[in-house]
N, C-alpha and C positions, 0 to 999 in steps of 0.2 A: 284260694284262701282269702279272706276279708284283708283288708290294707288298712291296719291298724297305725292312728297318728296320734303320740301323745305331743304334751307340750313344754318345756324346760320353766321351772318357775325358781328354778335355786342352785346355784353353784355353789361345792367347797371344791378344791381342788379335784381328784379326782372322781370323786362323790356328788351326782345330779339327782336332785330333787325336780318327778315330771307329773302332771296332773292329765287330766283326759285317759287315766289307763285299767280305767277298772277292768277291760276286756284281755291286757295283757296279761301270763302266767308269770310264776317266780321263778328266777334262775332261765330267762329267756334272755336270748342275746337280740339286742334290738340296735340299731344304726342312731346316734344320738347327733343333733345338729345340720349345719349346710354341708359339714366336709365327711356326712356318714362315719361318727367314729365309732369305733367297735365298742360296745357295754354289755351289759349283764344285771340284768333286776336282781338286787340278794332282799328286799324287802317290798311288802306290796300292803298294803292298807287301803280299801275301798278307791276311788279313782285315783290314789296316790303315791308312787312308786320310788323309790331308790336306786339307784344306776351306777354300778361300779364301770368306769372308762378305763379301759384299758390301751388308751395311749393318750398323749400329753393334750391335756385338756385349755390350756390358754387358748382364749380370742372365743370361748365359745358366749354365747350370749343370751341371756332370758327370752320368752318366744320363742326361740327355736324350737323344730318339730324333731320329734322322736320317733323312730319308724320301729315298726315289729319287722323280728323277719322269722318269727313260727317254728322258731327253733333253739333248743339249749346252746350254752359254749360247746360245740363238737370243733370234730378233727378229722381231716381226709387222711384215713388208714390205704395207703398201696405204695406201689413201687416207688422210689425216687427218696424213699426216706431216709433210708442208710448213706450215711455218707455225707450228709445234709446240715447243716448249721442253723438253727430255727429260735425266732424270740419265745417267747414264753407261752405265744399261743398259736403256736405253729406255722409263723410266715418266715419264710428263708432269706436267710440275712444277704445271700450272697444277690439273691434277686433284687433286693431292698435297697443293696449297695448301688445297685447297677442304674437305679431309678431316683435314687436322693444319695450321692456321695456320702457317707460320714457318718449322718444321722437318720434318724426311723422320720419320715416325712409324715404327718398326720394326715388320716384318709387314703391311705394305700388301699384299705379293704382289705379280706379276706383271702389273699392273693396263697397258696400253698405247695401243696406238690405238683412239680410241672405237667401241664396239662395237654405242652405239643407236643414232648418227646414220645416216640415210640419203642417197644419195647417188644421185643420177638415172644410171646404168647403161645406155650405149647399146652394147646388144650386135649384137658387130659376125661370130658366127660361126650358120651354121646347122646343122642336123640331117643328115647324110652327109658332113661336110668329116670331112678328115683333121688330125688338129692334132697340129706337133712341141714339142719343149720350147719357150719361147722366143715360141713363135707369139702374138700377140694375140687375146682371145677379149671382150674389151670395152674401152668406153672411158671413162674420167669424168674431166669438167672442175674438176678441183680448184680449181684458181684460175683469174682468168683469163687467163694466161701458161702455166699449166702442165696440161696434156692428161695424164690418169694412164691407161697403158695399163696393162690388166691381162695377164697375161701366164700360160704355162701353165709351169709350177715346171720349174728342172732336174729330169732323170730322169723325167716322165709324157709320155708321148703316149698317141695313140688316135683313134679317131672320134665324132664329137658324135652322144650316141644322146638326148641330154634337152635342153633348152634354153628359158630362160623368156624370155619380150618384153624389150623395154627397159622399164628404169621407174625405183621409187624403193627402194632395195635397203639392208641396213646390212651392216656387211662378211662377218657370218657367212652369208649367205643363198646357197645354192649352186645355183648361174646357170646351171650347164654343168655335164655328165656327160659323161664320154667313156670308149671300150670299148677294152681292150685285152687281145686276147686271151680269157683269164674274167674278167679285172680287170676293174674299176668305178673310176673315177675321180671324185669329185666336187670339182668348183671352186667357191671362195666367193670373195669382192674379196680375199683377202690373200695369203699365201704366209708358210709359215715356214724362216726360214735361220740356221745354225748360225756366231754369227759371225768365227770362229777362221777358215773355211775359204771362201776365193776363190770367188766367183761363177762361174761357165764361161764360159769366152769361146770364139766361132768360131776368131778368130786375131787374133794383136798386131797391128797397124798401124803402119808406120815415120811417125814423127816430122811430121808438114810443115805443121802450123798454129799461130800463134802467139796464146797467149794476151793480147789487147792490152786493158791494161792503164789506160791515159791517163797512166800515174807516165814521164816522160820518163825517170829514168835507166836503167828496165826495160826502157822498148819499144823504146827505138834503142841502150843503149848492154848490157845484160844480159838480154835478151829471155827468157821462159819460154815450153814449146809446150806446147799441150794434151794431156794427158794425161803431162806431164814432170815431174818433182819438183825442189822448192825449199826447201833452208834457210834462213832469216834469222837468223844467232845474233846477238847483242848483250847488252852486261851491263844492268841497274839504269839503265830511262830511256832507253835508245839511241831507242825510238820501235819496238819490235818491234807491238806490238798495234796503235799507230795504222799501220803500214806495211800490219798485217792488214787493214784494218778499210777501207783504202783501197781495199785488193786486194778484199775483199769489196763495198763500193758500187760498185766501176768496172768491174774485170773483165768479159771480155765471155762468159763462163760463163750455162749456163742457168740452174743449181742452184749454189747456197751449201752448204756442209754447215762451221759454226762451231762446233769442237768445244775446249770450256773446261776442259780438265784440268790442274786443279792451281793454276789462277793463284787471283790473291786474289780474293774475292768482289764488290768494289766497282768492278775491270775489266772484268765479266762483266756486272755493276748494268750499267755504261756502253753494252754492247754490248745489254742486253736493255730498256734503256732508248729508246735511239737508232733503232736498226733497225727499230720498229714506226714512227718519227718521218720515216726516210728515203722520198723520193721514187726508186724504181727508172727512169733515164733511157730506159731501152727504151718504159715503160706508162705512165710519170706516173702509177703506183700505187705501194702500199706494198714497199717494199725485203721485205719479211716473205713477200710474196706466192709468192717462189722462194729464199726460207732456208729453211734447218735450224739450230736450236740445239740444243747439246749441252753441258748447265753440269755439271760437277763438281769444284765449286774445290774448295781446297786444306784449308777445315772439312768437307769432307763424305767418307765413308768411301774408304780409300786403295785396297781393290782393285777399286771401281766405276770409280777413275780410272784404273786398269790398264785396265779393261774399254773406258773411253767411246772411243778411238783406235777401238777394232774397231767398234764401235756406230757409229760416224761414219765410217767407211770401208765399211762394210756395206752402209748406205743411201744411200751413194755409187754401190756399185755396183750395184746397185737399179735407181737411178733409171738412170745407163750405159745398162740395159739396155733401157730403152725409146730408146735413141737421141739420151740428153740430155750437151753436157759438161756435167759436174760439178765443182767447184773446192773443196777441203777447205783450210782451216784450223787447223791444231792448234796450240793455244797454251795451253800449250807441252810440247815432248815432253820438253823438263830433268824437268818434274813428272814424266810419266809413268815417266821411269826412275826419277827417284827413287820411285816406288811400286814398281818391279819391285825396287829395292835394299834397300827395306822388308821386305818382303814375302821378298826371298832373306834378310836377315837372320835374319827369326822362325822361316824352316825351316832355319835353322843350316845354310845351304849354306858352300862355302869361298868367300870372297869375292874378286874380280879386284881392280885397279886403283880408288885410290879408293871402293874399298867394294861398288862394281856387282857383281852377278853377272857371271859370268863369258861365261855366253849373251846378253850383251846388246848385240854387233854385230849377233848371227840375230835377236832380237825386233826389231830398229831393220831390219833388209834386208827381215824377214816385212814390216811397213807399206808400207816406199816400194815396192814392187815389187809390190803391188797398185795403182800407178797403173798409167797406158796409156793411146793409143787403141789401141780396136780395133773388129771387126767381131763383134756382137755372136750370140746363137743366131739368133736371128732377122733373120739380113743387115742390122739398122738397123747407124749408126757412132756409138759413145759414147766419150766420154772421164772418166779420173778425172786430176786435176792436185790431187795433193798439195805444199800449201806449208806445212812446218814449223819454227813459230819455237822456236831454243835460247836457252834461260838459260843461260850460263856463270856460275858465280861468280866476281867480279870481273870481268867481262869476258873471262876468259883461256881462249883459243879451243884452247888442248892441253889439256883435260878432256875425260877418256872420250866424252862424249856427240858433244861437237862434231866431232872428230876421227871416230868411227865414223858420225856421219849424214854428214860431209866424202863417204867413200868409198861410199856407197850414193847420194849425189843426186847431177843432171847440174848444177846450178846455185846458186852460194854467192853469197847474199847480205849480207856482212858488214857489221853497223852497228857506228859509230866512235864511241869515246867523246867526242872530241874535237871530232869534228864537230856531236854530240848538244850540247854544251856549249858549244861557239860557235854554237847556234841554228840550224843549216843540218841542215836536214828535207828529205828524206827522208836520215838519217844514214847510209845506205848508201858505203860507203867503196871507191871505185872502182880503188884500184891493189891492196885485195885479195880484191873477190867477181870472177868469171866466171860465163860460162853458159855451158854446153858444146851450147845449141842454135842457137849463130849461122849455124854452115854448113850446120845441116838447114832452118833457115827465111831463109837466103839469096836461096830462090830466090820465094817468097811475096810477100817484101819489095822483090824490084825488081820483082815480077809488082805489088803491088796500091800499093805508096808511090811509088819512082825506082828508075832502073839504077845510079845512082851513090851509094844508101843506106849502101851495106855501104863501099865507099871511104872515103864521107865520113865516117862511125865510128869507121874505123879513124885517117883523120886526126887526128880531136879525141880520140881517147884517145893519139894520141902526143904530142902539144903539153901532155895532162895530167901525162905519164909523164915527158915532160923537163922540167916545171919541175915536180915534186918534186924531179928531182936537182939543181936547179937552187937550189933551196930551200937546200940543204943548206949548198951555196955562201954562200947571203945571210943565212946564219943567222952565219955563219963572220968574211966579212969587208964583208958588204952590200950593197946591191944595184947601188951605183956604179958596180963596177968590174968590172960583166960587158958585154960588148959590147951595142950597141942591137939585135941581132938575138934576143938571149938576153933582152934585157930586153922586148922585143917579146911572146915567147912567157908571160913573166908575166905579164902587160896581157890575154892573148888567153884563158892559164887563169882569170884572175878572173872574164871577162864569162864563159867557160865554167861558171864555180862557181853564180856569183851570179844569172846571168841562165837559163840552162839547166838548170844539178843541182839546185838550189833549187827545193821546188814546194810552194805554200801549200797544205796541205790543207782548210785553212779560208774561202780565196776563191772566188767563185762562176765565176770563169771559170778559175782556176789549177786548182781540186781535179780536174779533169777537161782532159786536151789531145789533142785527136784527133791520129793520127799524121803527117795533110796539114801538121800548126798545127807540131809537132813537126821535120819535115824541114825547113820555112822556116824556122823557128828559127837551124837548123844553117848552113842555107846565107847566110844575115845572118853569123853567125858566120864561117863561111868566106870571104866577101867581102869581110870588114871584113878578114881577115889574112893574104890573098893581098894586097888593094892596099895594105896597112901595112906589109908585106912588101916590097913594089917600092919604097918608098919607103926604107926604110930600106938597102936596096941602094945606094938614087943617095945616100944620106949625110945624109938628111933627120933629123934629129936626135928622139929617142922626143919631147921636150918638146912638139914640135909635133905628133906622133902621137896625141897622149893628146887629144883635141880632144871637152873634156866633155859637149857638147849627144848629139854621135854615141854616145858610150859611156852615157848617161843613158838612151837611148831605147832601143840596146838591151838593157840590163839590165830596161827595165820593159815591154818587146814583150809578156812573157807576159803582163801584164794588160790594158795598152794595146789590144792586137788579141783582137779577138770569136774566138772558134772558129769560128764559123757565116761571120764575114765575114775575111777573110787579105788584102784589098786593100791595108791598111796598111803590109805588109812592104815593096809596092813603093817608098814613098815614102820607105823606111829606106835599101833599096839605093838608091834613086837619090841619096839624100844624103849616104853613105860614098862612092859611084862619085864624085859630083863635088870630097868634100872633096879626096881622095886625089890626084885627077887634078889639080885648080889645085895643091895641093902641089907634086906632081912635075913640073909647068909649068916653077912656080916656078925649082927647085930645077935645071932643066935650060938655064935664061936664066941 
């Protein structure tokens, strides 16, 4: 390939302005200056180019030369990824540490997944197969939870004309040849992918698995499917990262991919502290064993933070294609636009609303819409479930961001300031998130929980729905002078709030609740306000209704009753069924 030299004629911070490059492409990653720093042309005008730097650009100087290197921003896709803590565009922190103490040293290069380690290679194809993209030509046990199938790159097939034993292999060692046509193909453990541009997929997959979660007011009252998209916006504190962080320990997801753009450095501390510390409930091994991290807070260069969304979507869908779900966190994409609004400012574009570039609903649709299940090149079934939390400033959900991820995700998860502030975690505020996957995993949910799930849902969020409006009333002239049936229904939201929406993430039995634990919940709830109900019919007055031992036991069911054992609920209903029923004895003598 020709050795392409442009020349620096303009500094803005991370944005270089270079001449001599008519022969370069856009969106090429090219070596900028004496210390080779990593860039990216996002703009090109006859020999005159634009250069996003993605790492700290001081001391660089006019004249300097610009080198091509004949290739998009890609990413070595193989083994050593899991497990791995990576800046924004793929180079491992912990190696980075090891070479500059503290801080990202500028001109590291392109240093990525280890290249000496070996890795026991059980090759799984022989000498006459026919192999298409997609196909599997080996295997390694990365962890041990996670099988890394090696896989033949989009675009190559052929027939296996070379092929070495199984053994102990490091990624560059190429394992497999295959002939196509006069081509030569050679395969090594990795694969490299451009990461601007979607994986191939066979075909989408409709909807019909629900990502379960253990957070009750996700899995029965705002359910997410696999391979579906989620916002959580919330201001300063709502609990956006611990709601992640939950979604990440419990999620019934293969693959984690925790991608940290933009947030502050000591929430990141918390997540890369913690997560080598979790116990994973599938293996009773390390939570670390089926993550990804991905740190680029908010001190570390802004258009790496632009970058790491892709970088963490990429190897998302990676991993898909061996047949794994995958569940992405990004926290948060407020940061990321604000890097794109950055970034539009120093190319003196004309700015939208609030300063954004004005292409930043298609950069916000480009992300969620590489989720999906689907069926992948090689018939396995993968999903990617992207869940992205917004920062609104002040909490105010009409900023460009939230309002434009609003219209690209199927599911709004809104945290409440209020709620955040009167201590009730998970601050998810239920009379304004939805999920728009309830009727495609309707039928999942009375296949694998009860036939009467989806009913009973829809019960307890109307009994939520009328005492807000009910609220409004008792805020006005109080709570006196609403009839015992209406006063009923606030008795019925509390244990709803308190006993059900409530979920300790810090409890050994709360932070996790299987969906069997879940639906008995519901139906205690329902029991107690059907026969509180009948009684307030015959005239039975609420004072008597409110009957404290019953409404103590079940506000503290969730911790009281084991996950593993549910026997205790019976003992709940049988002692609502009999308070109610001597009541309404009573009350009928």
């Amino acid at each position: 390939m020709e050795n392409l030299v442009g020349t620096i004629v303009g500094i803005n911070g991370p944005v270089i302005k270079g001449k001599n490059m008519a022969k370069f492409k856009m969106r090429e990653m090219v070596m900028v200056g004496a210390k080779k720093l990593i860039g990216e042309i996002i703009a090109l005008e006859k020999d005159l180019a634009t250069i996003q730097v993605y790492e700290e650009s001081s001391g660089l100087k006019v004249g300097e030369d610009i080198f091509s290197t004949g290739m998009p921003l890609s990413l070595k896709l193989g083994p050593g990824i899991i497990g791995n803590i990576f800046d924004g565009i793929e180079r491992p922190l912990n190696k980075i540490n090891e070479i500059s103490y503290g801080f990202i040293k500028e001109g590291i290069g392109l240093i990525s997944i280890d290249e000496k380690k070996e890795w026991f290679v059980n090759i799984t194809c022989k000498e006459g197969d026919i192999l298409q993209e997609g196909d599997v030509y080996g295997e390694i046990q990365e962890t041990n939870i996670i099988n890394h199938r090696l896989m033949v790159p989009p675009g190559i097939k052929g027939r296996v004309i070379k092929v070495k034993q199984s053994g102990l292999y490091n990624i560059e060692e190429k394992v497999v040849t295959l002939k196509d046509g006069e081509r030569e193909h050679e395969l090594s453990l990795y694969q490299i992918w451009p990461v601007r541009t979607p994986r191939p997929i066979k075909k989408r997959k409709i909807l019909s698995k629900p990502l379960v979660t253990g957070q009750r007011i996700l899995d029965v009252f705002f359910p997410i499917a696999k391979g579906g998209t989620v916002a959580i916006p919330g201001g300063f504190g709502t609990g956006k990262t611990m709601t992640q962080h939950q979604l990440a320990k419990w999620s019934d997801a293969d693959i984690i991919v925790y991608i940290g753009c933009g947030e502050r450095g000591n929430e990141m501390t918390e997540v890369l502290e913690e997560f080598p510390k979790l116990i994973d409930p599938k293996t009773n091994t390390s939570l670390m064993n089926r993550t990804v991290l991905i740190a680029n807070t908010s001190d570390m260069p802004v258009a790496a933070r632009e970058a790491s969304i892709y970088t963490g979507i990429t190897i998302a869908e990676y991993f898909r294609d061996m047949g794994y779900d995958v569940a992405i966190m990004a926290d948060s994409t407020s940061r990321w636009a604000e890097a794109l609004r950055e970034i539009s400012g120093r190319l003196e574009e004309m700015p939208a609303e609030e300063g954004y570039p004005a292409y930043l609903p298609s950069r916000i649709a480009e992300f969620y819409e590489r989720a999906g299940y689907v069926e992948n090149l090689n018939s396995t079934e993968g999903s990617v479930t992207v869940i992205g939390a917004v920062s609104p400033a002040g909490a105010d959900f009409s900023e460009p961001v939230t309002q434009n991820t609003k219209r690209f995700v199927s599911a709004f998860l809104g945290l409440d300031k209020k709620l955040a502030y009167a201590r009730h975690y998970p601050a998810i505020n239920w009379l304004s998130s939805y999920s728009g996957y309830t009727q495609m995993l309707k039928e999942w949910y009375e296949e694998n929980v009860s036939l009467d799930i989806m009913d009973l849902r829809s019960k307890m969020l109307k009994i939520l729905f009328e005492e807000n409006k009910l609220q409004e009333i008792v805020k006005l002239v109080g709570e006196d002078v609403l009839p015992d049936d209406q006063r009923l229904i606030l008795e019925a939201a509390k244990i709803l709030k308190v006993g059900f929406l409530q979920q300790n993430a810090y409890h050994d039995i709360d932070t996790y609740v299987p969906l069997e634990k879940q639906y008995k919940m519901l139906k205690t709830i329902e029991l107690f306000y059907d026969k509180a109900y009948e009684c307030v019919k015959m005239g039975v007055p609420i004072s008597k209704i409110r009957q404290g031992e019953i409404f103590g036991e079940m506000i503290k069911m969730k911790y009281n009753i084991s996950n593993d054992d549910l026997s205790g609920f019976k003992n709940i209903e049988e002692k609502i069924s009999s308070y109610y029923e001597e009541l309404m004895k009573k009350y009928r003598q």
